[in-house]
C-alpha positions in Angstrom: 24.5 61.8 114.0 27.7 61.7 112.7 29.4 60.9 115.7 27.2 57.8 116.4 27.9 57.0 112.4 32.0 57.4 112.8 31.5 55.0 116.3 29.3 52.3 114.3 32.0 51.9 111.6 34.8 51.8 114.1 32.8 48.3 115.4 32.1 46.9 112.3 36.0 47.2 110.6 36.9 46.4 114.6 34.4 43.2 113.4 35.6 42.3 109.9 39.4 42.6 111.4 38.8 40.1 114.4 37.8 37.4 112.4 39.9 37.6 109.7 43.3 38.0 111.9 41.6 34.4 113.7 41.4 33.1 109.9 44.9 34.0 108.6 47.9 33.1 110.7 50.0 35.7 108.9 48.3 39.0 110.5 49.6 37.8 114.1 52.8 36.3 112.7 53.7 39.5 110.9 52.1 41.9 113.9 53.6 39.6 116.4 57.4 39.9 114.9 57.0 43.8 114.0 56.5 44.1 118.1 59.4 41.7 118.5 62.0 43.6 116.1 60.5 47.4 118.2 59.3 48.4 114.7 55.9 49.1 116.8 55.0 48.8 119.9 51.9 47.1 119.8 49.0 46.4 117.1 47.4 49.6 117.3 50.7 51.3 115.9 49.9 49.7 112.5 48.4 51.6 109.7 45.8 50.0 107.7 46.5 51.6 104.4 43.4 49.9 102.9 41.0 46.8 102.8 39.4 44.7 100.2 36.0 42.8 99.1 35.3 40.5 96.6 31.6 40.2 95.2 29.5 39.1 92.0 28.3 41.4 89.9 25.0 39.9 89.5 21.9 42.5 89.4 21.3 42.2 93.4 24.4 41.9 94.8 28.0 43.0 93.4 29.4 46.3 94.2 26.4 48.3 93.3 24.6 46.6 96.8 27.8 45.6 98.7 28.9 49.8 98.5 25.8 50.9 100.1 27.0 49.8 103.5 30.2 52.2 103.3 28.9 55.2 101.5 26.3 55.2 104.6 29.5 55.4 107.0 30.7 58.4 104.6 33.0 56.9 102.3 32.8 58.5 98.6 33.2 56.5 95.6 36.7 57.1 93.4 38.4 55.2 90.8 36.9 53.0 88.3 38.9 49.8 87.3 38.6 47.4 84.7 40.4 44.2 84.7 39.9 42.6 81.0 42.1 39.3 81.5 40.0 38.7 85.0 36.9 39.8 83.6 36.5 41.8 87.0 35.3 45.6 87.7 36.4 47.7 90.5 36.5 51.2 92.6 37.9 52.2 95.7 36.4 54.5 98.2 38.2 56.9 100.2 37.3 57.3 104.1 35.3 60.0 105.9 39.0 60.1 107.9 42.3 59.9 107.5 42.4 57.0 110.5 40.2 54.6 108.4 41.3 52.2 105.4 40.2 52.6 102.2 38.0 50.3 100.9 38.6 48.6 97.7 35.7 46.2 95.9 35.9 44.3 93.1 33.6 42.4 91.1 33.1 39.4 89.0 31.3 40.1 85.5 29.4 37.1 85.8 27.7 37.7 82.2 31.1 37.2 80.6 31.8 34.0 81.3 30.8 30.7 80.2 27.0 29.6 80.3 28.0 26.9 82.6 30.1 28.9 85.2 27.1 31.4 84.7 24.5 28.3 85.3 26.8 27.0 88.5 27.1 30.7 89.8 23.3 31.6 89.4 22.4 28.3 91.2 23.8 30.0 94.2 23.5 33.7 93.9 19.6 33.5 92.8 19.0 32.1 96.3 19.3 35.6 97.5 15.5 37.0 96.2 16.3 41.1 96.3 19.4 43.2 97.3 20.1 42.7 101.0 21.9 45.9 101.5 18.2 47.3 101.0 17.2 45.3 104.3 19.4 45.9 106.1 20.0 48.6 109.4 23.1 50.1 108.6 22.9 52.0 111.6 23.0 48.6 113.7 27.0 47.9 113.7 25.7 44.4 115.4 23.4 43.9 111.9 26.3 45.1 109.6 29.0 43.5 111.4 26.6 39.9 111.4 25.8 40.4 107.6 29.0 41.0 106.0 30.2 37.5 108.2 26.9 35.3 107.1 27.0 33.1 104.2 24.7 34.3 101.5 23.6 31.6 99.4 24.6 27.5 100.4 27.9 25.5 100.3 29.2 25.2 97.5 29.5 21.7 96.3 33.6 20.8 95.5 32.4 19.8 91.9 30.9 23.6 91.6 34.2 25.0 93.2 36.5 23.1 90.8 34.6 23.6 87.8 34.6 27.6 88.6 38.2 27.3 89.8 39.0 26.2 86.1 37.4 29.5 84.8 37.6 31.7 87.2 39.9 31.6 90.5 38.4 34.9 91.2 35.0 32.8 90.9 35.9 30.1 92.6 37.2 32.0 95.9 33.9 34.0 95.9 31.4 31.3 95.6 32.7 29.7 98.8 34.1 32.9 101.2 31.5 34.9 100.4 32.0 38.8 101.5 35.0 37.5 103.8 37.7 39.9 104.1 40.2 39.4 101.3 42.4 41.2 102.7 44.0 44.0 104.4 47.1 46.0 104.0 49.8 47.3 106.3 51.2 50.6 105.4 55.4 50.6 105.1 56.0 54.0 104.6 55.7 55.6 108.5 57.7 52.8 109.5 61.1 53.3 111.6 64.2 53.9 109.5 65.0 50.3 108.2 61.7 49.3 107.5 60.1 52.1 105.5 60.2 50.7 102.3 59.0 48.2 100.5 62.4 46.4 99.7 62.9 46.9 103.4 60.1 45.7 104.3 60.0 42.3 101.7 63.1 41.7 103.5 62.2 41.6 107.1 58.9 39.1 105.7 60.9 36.9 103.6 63.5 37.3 107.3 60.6 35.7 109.3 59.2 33.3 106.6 56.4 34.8 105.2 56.3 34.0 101.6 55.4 36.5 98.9 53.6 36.6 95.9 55.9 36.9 93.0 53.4 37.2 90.3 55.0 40.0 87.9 57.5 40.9 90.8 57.3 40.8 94.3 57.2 44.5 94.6 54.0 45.8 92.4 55.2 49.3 90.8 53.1 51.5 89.7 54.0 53.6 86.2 54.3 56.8 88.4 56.6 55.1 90.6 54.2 56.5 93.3 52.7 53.5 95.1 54.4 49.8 95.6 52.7 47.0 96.7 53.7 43.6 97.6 51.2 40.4 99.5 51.8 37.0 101.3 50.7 34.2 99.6 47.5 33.4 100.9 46.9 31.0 103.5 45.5 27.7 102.7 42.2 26.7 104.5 41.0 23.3 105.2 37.1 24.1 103.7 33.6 22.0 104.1 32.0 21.4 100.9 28.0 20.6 100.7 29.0 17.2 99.4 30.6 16.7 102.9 34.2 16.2 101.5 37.2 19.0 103.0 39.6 20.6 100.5 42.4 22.4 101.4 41.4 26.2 99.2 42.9 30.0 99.3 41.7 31.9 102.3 42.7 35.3 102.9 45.9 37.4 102.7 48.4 40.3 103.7 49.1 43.2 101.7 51.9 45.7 102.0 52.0 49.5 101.0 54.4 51.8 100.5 53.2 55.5 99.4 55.3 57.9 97.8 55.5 62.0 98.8 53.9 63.5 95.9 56.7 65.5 93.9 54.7 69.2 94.6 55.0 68.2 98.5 58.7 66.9 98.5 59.8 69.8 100.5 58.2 69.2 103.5 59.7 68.2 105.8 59.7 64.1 107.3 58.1 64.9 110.6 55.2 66.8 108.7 53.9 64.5 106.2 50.4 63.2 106.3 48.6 61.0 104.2 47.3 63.6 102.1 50.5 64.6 100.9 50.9 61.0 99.6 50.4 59.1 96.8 46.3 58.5 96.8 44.6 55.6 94.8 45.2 52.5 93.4 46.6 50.8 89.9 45.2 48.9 87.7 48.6 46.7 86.8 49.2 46.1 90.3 46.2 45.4 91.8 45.9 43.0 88.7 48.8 41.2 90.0 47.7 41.2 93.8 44.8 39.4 93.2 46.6 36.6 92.4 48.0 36.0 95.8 44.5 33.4 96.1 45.6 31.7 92.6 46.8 28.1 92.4 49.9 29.8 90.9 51.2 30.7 94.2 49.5 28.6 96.5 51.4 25.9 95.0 54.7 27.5 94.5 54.1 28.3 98.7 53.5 24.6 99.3 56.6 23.5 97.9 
């Protein structure tokens, strides 16, 4: 059973990264010019440190629905995060493998914000009658893969979108992309000499045009000094609203990870190091920072 288990998540993250590398340009730009420079020799070579959802934490759906689908596959639930300025909650889930991403889900807390974001976001989300996870055959990679592409509610109107965006950016991405891949993130540190760093790495992006998100830094650093992060900017989408206008909104992005040895494993040597002798987890500071790779903040600044 667990064979057949391992198999169907290899098709549905196989799933959720085809269409998200057809959505955001970057993923083949940055792929595309690691293979160019030799710093791999082709896609498979590229470690996906982790991957990321974004839900609503209303009582059928947010992460207590949306993690049902990856605890099935094995994953076990870790870290609890709080986000007070974003009103968001979070954990990560660690993989029945070493090969696999983590997984890291977020949530909006709908009750804390406005009555009239709450109103607009209800509208949508009480269109969906009872958990779906609970209906679903998570044993059908077709089914799963299907599900987490399908919108769950309708279209937003652009009137809804703006008047969440003004809230909630968090708010407003969800209500339209759904449980689209926000993103996923390419490990730095097994990288060739050159390239195994973040600073390294920052440089070859910024090298092929890719612009970063600079919100407090474009290297995220985490108190430990164990785990640095950086993201593209996302990529701008031309979206269909109900109201049958098209606005140009934040798609999806690129992250960037580099893991530190732990100090109790820094004598082991290079060629020996695996993933369980890094730096696990994530950080509240800079994951509070990533997030706002979607934000009008940088989108802007990118446009310019």
């Amino acid at each position: 059973m667990k064979n057949s288990k391992i198999e169907t998540l290899e098709y549905v993250l196989n799933g959720l990264m085809r269409r998200y590398s057809e959505r955001v340009p970057d993923v083949n730009k940055v792929a595309d010019a690691m293979i160019a420079e030799g710093i791999i020799s082709d896609r498979n070579d590229i470690e996906n440190d982790h991957v990321a959802f974004r839900t609503m934490g209303v009582p059928q759906l947010g992460i207590q629905s949306f993690e049902k689908i990856f605890l099935h596959f094995g994953y076990e639930k870790r870290d609890f995060f709080n986000f007070e300025g974003k009103k968001l909650n979070a954990y990560w889930f660690s993989p029945p493998q070493p090969h696999f991403p983590r997984i890291f889900v977020s949530e909006l807390r709908v009750d804390d914000l406005s009555e009239n974001a709450q109103r607009i976001i209800r509208s949508y989300t009480d269109e969906v009658k009872s958990d779906p996870a609970d209906s679903l055959d998570l044993n059908d990679g077709v089914a799963v893969d299907e599900f987490l592409h399908k919108p769950l509610w309708r279209t937003p109107t652009w009137e809804d979108y703006e008047a969440l965006q003004q809230e909630s950016e968090y708010a407003a991405w969800v209500i339209y992309n759904r449980y689209y891949l926000n993103h996923y993130t390419i490990s730095v540190h097994n990288l060739k000499e050159g390239y195994g760093t973040i600073q390294e790495f920052n440089a070859f992006l910024e090298r092929i045009g890719v612009k970063l998100n600079d919100a407090g830094g474009k290297i995220k650093i985490s108190p430990d000094g164990g785990l640095l992060q950086s993201s593209t900017v996302a990529e701008m989408i031309d979206a269909e609203f109900a109201d049958g206008s098209t606005h140009a909104i934040s798609g999806s992005y690129v992250e960037f990870a580099e893991r530190k040895v732990l100090p109790q494993f820094a004598g082991i040597p290079i060629d020996k190091i695996e993933r369980v002798h890094r730096r696990d987890g994530f950080e509240t500071g800079n994951a509070d920072k990533i997030f706002e790779s979607t934000f009008t903040s940088q989108t802007m600044k990118a446009e310019m």
